[in-house]
mmCIF file of the N, C-alpha and C atoms, coordinates in Angstrom:
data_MODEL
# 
_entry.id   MODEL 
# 
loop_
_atom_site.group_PDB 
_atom_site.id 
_atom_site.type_symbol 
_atom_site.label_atom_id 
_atom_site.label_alt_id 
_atom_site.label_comp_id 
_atom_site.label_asym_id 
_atom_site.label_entity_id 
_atom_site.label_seq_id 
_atom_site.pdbx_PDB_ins_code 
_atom_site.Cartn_x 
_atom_site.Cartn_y 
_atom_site.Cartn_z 
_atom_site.occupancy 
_atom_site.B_iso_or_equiv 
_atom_site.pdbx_formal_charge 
_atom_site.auth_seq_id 
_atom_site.auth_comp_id 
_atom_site.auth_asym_id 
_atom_site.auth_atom_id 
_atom_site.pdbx_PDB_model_num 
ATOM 1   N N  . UNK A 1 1  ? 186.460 315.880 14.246 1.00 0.00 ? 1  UNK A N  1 
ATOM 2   C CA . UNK A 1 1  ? 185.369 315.445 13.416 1.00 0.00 ? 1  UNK A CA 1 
ATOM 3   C C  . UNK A 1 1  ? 185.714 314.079 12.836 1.00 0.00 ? 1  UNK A C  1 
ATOM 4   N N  . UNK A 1 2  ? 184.609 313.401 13.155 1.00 0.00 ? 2  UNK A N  1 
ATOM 5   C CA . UNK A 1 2  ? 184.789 311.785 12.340 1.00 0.00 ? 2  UNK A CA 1 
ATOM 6   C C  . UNK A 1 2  ? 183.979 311.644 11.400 1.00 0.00 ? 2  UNK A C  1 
ATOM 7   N N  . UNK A 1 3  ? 184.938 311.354 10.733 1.00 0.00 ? 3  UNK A N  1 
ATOM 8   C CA . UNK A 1 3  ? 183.334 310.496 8.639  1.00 0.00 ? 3  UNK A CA 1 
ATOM 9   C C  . UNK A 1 3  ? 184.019 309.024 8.845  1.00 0.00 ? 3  UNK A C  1 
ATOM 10  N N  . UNK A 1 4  ? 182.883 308.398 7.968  1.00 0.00 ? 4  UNK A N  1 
ATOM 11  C CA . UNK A 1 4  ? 183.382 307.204 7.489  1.00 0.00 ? 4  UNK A CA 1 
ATOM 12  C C  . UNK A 1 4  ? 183.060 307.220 5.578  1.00 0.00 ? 4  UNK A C  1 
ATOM 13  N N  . UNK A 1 5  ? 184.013 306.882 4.705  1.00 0.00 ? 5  UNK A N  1 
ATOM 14  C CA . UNK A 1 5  ? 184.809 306.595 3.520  1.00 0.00 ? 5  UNK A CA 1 
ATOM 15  C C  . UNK A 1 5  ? 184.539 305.697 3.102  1.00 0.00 ? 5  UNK A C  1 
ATOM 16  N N  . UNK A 1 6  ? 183.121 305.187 2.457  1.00 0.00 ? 6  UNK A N  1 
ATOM 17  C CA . UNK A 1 6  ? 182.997 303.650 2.027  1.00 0.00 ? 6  UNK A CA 1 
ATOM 18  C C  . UNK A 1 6  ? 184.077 303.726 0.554  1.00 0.00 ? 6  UNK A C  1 
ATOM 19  N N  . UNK A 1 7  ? 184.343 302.477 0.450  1.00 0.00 ? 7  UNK A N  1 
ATOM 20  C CA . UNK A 1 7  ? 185.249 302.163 -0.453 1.00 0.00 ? 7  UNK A CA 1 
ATOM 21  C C  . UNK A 1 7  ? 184.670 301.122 -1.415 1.00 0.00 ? 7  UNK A C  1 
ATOM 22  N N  . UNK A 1 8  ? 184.631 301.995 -2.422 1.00 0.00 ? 8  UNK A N  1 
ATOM 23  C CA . UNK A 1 8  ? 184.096 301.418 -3.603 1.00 0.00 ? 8  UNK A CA 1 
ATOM 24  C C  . UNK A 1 8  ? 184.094 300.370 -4.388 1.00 0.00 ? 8  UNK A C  1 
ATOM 25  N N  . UNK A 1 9  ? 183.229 299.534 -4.681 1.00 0.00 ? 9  UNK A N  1 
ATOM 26  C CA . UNK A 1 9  ? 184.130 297.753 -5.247 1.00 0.00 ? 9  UNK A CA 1 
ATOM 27  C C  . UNK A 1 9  ? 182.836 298.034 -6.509 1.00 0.00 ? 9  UNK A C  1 
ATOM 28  N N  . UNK A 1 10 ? 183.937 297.574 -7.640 1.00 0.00 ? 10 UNK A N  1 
ATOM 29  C CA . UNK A 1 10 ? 182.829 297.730 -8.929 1.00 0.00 ? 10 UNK A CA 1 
ATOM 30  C C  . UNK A 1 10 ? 181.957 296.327 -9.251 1.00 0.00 ? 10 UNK A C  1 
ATOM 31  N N  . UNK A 1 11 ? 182.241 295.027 -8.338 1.00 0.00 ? 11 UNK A N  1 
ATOM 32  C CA . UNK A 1 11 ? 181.266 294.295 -8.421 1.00 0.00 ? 11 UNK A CA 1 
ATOM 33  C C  . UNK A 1 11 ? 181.478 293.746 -7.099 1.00 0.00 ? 11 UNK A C  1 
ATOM 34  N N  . UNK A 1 12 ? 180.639 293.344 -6.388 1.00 0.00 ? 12 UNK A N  1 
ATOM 35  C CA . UNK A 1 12 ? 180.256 292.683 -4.828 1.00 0.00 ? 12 UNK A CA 1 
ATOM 36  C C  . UNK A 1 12 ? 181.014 291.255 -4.981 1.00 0.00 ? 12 UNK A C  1 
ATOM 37  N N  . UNK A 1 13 ? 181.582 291.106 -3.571 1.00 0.00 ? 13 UNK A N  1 
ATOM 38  C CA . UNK A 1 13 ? 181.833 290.104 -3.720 1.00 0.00 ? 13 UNK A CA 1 
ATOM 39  C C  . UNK A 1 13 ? 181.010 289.054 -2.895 1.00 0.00 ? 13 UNK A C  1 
ATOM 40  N N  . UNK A 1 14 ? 181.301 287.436 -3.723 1.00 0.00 ? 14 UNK A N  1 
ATOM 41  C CA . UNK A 1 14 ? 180.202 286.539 -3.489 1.00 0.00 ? 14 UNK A CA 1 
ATOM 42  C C  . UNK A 1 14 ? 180.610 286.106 -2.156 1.00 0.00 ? 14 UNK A C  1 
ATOM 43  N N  . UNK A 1 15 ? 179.731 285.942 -1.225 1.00 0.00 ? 15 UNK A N  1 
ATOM 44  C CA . UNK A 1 15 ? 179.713 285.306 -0.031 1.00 0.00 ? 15 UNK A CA 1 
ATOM 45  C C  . UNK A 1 15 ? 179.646 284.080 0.130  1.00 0.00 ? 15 UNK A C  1 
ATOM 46  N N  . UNK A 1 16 ? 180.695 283.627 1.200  1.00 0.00 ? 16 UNK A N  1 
ATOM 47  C CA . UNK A 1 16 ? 181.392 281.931 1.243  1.00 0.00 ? 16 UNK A CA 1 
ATOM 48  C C  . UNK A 1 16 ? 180.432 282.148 2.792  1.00 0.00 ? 16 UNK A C  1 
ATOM 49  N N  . UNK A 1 17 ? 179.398 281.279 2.947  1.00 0.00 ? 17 UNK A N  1 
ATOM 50  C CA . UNK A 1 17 ? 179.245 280.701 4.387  1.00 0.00 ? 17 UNK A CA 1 
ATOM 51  C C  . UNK A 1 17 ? 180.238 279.997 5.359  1.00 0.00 ? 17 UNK A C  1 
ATOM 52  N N  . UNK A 1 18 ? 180.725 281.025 6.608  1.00 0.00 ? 18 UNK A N  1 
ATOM 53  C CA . UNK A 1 18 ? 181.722 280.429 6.965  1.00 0.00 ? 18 UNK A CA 1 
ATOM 54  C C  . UNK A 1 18 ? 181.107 279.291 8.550  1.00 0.00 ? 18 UNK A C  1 
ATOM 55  N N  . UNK A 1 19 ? 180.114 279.143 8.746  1.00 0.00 ? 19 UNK A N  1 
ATOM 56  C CA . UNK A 1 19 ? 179.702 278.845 10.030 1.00 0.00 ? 19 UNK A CA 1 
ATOM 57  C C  . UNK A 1 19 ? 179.172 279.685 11.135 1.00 0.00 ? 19 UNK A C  1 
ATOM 58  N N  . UNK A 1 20 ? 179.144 281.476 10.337 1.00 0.00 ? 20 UNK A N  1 
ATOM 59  C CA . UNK A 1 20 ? 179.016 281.855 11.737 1.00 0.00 ? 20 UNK A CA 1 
ATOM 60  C C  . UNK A 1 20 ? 178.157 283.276 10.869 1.00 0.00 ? 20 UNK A C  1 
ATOM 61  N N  . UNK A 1 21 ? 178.263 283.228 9.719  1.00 0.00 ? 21 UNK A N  1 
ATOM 62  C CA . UNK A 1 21 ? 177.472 285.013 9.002  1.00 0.00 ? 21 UNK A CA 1 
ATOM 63  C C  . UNK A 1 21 ? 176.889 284.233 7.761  1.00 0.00 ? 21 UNK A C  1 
ATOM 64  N N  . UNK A 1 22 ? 175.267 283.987 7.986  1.00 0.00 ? 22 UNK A N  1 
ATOM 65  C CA . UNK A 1 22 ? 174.326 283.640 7.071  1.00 0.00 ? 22 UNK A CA 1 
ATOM 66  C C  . UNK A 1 22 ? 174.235 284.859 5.745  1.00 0.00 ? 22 UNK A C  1 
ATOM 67  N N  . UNK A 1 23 ? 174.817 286.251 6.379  1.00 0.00 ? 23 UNK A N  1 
ATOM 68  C CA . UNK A 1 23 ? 174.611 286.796 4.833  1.00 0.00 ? 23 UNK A CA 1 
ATOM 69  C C  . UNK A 1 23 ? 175.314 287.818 5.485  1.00 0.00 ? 23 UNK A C  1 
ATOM 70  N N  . UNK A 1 24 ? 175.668 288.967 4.539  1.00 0.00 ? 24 UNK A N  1 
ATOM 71  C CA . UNK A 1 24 ? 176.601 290.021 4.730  1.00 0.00 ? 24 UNK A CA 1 
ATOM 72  C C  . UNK A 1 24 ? 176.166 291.146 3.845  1.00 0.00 ? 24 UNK A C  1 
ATOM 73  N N  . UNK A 1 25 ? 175.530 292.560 4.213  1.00 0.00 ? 25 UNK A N  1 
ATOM 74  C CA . UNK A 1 25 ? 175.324 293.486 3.678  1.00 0.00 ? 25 UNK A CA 1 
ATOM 75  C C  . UNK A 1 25 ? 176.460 293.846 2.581  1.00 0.00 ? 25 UNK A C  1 
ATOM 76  N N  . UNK A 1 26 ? 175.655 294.113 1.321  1.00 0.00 ? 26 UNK A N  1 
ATOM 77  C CA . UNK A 1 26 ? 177.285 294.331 0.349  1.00 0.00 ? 26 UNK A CA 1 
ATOM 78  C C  . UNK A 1 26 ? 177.706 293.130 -0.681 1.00 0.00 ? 26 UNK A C  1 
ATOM 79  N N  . UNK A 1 27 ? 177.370 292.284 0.361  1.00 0.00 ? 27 UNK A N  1 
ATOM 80  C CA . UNK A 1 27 ? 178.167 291.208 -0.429 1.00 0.00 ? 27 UNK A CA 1 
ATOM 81  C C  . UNK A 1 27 ? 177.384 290.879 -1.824 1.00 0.00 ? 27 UNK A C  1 
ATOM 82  N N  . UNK A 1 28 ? 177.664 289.902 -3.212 1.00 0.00 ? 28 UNK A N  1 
ATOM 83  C CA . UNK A 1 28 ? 176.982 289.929 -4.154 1.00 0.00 ? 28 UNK A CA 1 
ATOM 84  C C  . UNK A 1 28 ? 174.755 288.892 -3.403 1.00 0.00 ? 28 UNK A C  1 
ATOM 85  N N  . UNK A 1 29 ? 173.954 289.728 -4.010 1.00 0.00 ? 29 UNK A N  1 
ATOM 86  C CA . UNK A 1 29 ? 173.048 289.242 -3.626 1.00 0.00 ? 29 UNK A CA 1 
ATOM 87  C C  . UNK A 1 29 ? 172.267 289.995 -2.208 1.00 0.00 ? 29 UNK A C  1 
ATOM 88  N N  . UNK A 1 30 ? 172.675 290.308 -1.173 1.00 0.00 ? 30 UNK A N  1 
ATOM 89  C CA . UNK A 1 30 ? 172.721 291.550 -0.266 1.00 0.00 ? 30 UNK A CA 1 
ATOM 90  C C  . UNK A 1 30 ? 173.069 292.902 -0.403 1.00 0.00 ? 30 UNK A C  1 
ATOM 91  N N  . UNK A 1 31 ? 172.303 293.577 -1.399 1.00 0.00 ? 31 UNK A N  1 
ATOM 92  C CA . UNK A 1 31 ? 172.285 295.207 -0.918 1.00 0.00 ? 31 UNK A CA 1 
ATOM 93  C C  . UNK A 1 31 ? 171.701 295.426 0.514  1.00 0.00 ? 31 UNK A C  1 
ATOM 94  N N  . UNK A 1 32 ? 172.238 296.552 0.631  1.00 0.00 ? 32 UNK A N  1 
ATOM 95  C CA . UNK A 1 32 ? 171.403 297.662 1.748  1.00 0.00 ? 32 UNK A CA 1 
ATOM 96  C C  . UNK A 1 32 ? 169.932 297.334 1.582  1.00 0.00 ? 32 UNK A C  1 
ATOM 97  N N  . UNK A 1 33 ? 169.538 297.629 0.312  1.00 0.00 ? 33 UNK A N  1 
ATOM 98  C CA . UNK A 1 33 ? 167.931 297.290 0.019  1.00 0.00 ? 33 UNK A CA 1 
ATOM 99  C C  . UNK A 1 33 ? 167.415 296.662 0.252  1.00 0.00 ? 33 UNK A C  1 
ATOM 100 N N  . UNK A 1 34 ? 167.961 295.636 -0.207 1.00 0.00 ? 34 UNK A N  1 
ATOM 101 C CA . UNK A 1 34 ? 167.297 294.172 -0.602 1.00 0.00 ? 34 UNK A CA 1 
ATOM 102 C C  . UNK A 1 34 ? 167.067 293.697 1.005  1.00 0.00 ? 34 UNK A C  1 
ATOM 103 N N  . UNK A 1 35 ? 168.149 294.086 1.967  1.00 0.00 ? 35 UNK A N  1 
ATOM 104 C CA . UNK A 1 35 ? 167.951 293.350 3.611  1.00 0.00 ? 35 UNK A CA 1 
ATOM 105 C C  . UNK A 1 35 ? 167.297 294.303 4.127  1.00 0.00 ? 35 UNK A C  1 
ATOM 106 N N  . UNK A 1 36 ? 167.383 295.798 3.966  1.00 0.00 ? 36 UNK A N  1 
ATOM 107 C CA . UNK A 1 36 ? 166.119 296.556 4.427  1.00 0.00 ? 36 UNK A CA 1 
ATOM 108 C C  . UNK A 1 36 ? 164.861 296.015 4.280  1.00 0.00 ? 36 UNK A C  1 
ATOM 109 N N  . UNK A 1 37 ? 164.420 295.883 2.767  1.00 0.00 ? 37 UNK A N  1 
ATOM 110 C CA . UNK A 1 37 ? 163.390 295.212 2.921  1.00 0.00 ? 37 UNK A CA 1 
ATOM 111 C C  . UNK A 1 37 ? 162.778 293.945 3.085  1.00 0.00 ? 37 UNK A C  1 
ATOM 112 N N  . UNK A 1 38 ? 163.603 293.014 3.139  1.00 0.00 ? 38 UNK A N  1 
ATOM 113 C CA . UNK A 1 38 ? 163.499 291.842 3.979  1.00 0.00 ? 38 UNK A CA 1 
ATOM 114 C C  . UNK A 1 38 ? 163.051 291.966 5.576  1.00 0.00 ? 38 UNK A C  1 
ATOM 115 N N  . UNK A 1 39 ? 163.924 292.652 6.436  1.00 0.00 ? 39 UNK A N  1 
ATOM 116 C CA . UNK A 1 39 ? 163.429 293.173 7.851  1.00 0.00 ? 39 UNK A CA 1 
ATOM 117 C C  . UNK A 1 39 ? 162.243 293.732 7.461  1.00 0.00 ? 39 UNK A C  1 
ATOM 118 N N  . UNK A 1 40 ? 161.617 294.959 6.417  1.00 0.00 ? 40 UNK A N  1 
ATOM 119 C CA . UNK A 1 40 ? 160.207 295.578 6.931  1.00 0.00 ? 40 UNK A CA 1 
ATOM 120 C C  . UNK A 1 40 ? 159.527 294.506 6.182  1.00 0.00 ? 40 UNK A C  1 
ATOM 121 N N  . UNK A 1 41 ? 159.368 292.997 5.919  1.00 0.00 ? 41 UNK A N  1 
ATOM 122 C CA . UNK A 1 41 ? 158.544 292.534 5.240  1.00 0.00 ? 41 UNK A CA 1 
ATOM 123 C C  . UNK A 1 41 ? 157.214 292.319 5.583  1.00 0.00 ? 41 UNK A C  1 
ATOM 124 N N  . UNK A 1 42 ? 157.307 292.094 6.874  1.00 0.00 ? 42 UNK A N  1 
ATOM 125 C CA . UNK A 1 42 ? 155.928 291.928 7.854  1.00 0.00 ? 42 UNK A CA 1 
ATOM 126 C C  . UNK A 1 42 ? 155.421 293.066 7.870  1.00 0.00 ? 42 UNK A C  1 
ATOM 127 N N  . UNK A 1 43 ? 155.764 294.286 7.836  1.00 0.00 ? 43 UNK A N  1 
ATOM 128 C CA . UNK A 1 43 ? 155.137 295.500 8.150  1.00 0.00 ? 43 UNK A CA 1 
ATOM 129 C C  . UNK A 1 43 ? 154.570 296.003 9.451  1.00 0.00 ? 43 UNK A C  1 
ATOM 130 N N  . UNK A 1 44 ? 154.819 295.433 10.640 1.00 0.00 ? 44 UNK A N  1 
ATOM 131 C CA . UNK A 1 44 ? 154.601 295.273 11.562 1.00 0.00 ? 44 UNK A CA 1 
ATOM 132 C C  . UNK A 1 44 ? 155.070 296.727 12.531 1.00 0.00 ? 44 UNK A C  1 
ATOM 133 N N  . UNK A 1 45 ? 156.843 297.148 11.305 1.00 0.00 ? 45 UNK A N  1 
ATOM 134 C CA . UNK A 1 45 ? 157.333 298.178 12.522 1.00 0.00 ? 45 UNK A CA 1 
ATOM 135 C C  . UNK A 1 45 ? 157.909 298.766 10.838 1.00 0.00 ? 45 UNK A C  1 
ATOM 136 N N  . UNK A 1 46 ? 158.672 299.955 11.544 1.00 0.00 ? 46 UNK A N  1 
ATOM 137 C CA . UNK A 1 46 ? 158.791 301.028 10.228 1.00 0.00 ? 46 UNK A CA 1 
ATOM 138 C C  . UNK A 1 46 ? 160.327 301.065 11.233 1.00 0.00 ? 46 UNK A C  1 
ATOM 139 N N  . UNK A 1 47 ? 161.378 300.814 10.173 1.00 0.00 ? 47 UNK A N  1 
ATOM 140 C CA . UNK A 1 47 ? 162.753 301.454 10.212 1.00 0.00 ? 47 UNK A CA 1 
ATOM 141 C C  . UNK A 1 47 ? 162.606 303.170 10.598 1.00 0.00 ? 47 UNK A C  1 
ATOM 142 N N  . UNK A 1 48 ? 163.207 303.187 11.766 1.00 0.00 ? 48 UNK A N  1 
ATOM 143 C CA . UNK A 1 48 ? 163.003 304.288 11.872 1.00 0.00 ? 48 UNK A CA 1 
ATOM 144 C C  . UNK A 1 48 ? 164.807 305.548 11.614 1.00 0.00 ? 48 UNK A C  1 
ATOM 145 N N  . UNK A 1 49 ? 165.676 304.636 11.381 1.00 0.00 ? 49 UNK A N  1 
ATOM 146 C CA . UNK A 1 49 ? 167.249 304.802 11.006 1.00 0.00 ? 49 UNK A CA 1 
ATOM 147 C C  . UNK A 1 49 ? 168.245 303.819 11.138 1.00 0.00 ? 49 UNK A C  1 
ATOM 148 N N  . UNK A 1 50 ? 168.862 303.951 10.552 1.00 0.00 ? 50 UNK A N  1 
ATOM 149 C CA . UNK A 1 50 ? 170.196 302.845 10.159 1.00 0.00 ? 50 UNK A CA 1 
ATOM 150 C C  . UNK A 1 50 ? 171.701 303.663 9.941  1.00 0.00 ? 50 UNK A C  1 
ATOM 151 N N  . UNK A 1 51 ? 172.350 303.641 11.039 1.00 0.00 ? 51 UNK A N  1 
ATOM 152 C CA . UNK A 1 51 ? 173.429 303.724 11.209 1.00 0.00 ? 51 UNK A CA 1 
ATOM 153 C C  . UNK A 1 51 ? 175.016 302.948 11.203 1.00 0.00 ? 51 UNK A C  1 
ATOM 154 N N  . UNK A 1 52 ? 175.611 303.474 11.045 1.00 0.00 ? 52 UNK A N  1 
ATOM 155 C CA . UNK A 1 52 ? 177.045 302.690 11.508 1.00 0.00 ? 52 UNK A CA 1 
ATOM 156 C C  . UNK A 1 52 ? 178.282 303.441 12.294 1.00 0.00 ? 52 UNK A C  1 
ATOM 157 N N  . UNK A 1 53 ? 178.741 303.097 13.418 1.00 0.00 ? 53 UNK A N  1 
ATOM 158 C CA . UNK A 1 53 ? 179.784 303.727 14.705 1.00 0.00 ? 53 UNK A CA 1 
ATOM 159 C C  . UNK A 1 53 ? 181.154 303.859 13.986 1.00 0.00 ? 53 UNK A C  1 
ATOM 160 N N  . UNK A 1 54 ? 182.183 304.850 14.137 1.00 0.00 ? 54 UNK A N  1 
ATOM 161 C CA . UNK A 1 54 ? 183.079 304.439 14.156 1.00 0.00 ? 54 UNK A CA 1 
ATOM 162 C C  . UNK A 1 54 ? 184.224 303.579 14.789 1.00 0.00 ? 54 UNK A C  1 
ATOM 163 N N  . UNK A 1 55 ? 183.750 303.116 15.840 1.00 0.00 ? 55 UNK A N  1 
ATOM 164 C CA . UNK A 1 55 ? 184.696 302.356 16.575 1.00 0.00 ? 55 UNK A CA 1 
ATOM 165 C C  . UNK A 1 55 ? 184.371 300.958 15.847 1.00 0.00 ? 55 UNK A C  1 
ATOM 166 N N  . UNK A 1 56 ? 182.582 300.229 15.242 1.00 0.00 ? 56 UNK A N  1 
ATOM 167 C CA . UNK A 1 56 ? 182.856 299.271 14.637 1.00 0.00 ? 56 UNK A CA 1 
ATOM 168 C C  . UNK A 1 56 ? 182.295 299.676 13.485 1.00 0.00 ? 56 UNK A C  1 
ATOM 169 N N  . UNK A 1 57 ? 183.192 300.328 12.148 1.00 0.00 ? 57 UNK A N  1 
ATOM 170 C CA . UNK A 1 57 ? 182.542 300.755 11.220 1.00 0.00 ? 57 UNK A CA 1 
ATOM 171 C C  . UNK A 1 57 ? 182.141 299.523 10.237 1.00 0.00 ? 57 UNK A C  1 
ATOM 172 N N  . UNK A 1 58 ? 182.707 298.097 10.520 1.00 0.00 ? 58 UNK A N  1 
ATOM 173 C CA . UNK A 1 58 ? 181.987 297.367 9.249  1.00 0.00 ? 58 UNK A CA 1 
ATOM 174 C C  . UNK A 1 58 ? 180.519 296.494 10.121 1.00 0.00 ? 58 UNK A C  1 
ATOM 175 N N  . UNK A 1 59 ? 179.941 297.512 10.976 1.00 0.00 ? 59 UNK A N  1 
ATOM 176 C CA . UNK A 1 59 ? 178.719 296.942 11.527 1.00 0.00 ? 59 UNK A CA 1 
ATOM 177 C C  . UNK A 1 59 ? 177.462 297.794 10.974 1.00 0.00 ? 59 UNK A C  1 
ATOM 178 N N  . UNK A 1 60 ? 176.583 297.314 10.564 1.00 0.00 ? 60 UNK A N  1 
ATOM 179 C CA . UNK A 1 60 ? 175.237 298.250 10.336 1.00 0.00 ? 60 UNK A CA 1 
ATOM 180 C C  . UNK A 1 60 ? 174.193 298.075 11.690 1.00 0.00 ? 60 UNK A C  1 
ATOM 181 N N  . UNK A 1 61 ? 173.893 299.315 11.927 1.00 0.00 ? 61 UNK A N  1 
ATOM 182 C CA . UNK A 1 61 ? 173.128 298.882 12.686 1.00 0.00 ? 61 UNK A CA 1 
ATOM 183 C C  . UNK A 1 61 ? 171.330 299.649 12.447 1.00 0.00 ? 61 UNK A C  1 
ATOM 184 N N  . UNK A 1 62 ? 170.347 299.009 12.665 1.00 0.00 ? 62 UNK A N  1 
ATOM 185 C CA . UNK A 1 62 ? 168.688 299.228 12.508 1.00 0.00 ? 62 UNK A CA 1 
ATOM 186 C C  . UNK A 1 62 ? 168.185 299.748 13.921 1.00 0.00 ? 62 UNK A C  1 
ATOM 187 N N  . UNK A 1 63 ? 167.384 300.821 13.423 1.00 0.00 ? 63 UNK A N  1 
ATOM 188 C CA . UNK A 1 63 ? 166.490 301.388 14.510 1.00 0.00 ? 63 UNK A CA 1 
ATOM 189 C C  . UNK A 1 63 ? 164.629 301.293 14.408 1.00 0.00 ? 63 UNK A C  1 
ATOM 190 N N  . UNK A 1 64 ? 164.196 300.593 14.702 1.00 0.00 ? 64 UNK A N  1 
ATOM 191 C CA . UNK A 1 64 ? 162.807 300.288 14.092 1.00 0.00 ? 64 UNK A CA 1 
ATOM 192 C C  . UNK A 1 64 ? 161.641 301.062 15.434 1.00 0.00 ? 64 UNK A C  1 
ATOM 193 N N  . UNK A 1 65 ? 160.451 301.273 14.784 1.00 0.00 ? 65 UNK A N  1 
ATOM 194 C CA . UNK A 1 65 ? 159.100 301.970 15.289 1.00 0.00 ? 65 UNK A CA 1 
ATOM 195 C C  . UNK A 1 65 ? 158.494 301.270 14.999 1.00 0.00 ? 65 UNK A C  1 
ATOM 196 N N  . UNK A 1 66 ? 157.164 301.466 16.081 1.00 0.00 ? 66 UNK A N  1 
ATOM 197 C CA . UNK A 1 66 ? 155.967 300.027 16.079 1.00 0.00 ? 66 UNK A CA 1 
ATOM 198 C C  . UNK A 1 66 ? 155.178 301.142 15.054 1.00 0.00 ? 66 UNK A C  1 
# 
């Protein structure tokens, strides 16, 4: 059996643009939320789940419906 263990930070940390990640889930300013609802802003498609693998657990990944 596999879990994944998020690890708790009592304030986000601020994101440095390095050339290559315009924003980073987590980081200060990017919740989960806040980029969820950025993607459904158009309303166009409905999240249909959001996952993450263990082989790349610091990846999120979106499942969307028309």
């Amino acid at each position: 059996m596999k879990f994944l263990i998020p690890r708790p930070r009592f304030a986000p940390l601020p994101h440095e643009f390095d050339g290559e990640h315009h924003w980073e889930i987590n980081k200060a300013g990017y919740s989960l939320s806040e980029v969820t609802s950025a993607l459904l802003d158009d309303r166009t498609v409905r999240l249909a789940k959001t996952f993450r693998v263990h082989e790349h657990a610091y990846h999120r990944f979106f499942v969307f419906d028309k």
